[in-house]
Phi, psi and omega in degrees: 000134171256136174200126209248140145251099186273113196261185110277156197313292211294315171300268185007310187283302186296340243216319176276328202285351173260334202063010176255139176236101167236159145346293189303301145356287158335294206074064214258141183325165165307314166335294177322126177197028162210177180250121202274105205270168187238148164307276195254135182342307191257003152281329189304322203280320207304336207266299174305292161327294203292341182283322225248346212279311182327320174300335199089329161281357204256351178289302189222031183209164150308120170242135173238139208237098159325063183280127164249100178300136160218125195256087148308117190270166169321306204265006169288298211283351167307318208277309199271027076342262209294007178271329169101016180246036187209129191236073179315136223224058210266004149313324189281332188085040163182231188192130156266159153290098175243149172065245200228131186262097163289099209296002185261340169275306180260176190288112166220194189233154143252136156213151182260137164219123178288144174206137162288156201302150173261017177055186193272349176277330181279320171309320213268319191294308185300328189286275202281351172279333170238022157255334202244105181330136151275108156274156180289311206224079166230152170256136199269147181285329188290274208243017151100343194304148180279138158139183155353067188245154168245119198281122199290154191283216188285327187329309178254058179052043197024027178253154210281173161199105180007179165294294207305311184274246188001294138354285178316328213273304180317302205292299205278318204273345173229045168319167169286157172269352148233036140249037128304281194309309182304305195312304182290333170279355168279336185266333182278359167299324206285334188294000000 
């Protein structure tokens, strides 16, 4: 049986370098307490985007991406079946994982995969369209433009707001902590 995962670098790097894949591993929230393996490569990626899409870099920027192949014989997935810590999971298209998978026991691959921007309408299809009510003929509360909006729960006061704003607001709220650190140490070089 084969089954892929798709990382970002920072996973990636913890997950070869301990040789362990867990949630915990992961750095994946607490709640989270098994690790979600995929049939195939490009559901594993399409899943890993859409978790990863919130941030907003997938809009407009180049992402590079980790796949982990990992190749299970018959009497492994028996053994992780009958441990009770491999789960078929087939709403999902794939099987959890609970607690912790030793990549040295099994066969596995690594590949990077580049993937080009999905531009701001697919980002929008992908995010907000399916958190957020659409109007068709709405004014965004940011920056006033007509057109396409999406209206924010209580949080934002139900008031709507374009891609472009909405977009910013993602972008900002899971900025990297280095590229924060960079900014701010480049603007006190500039002080």
């Amino acid at each position: 049986m084969e089954a892929y995962l798709v990382l970002v670098e920072s996973q990636a790097f913890a997950a070869d370098s301990t040789g362990k894949l867990s949630a915990a591993t992961l750095a994946f929230p607490k709640k989270v307490r098994f690790v979600a393996l995929k049939e195939t490569q490009e559901h594993a990626l399409n899943t890993a985007m859409e978790h990863n899409a919130a941030k907003g870099l997938i809009a407009n920027s180049d992402t590079e991406w980790f796949v982990l192949k990992v190749t299970f014989s018959a009497d492994e997935v028996v053994a992780l079946f009958q441990a009770g810590t491999l789960i078929r999971d087939i709403p999902r298209g794939g099987w959890r994982h609970y607690g912790e998978l030793d990549l040295k026991s099994f066969q596995h691959e690594w590949a990077q995969v580049k993937i080009g921007p999905i531009g701001m309408q697919a980002w929008a299809d992908m995010i907000l369209s399916k958190r957020y009510q659409v109007k068709i003929c709405g004014e965004c509360s940011g920056c006033k433009t007509a057109g396409v909006t999406w209206v924010g729960g209580k949080a934002w006061n139900t008031e709507e707001y374009c891609v472009n704003c909405w977009h910013s607001y993602f972008a900002s709220k899971y900025a990297e902590p280095e590229e924060e650190e960079a900014m701010d140490e480049s603007a006190a070089k500039e002080a």
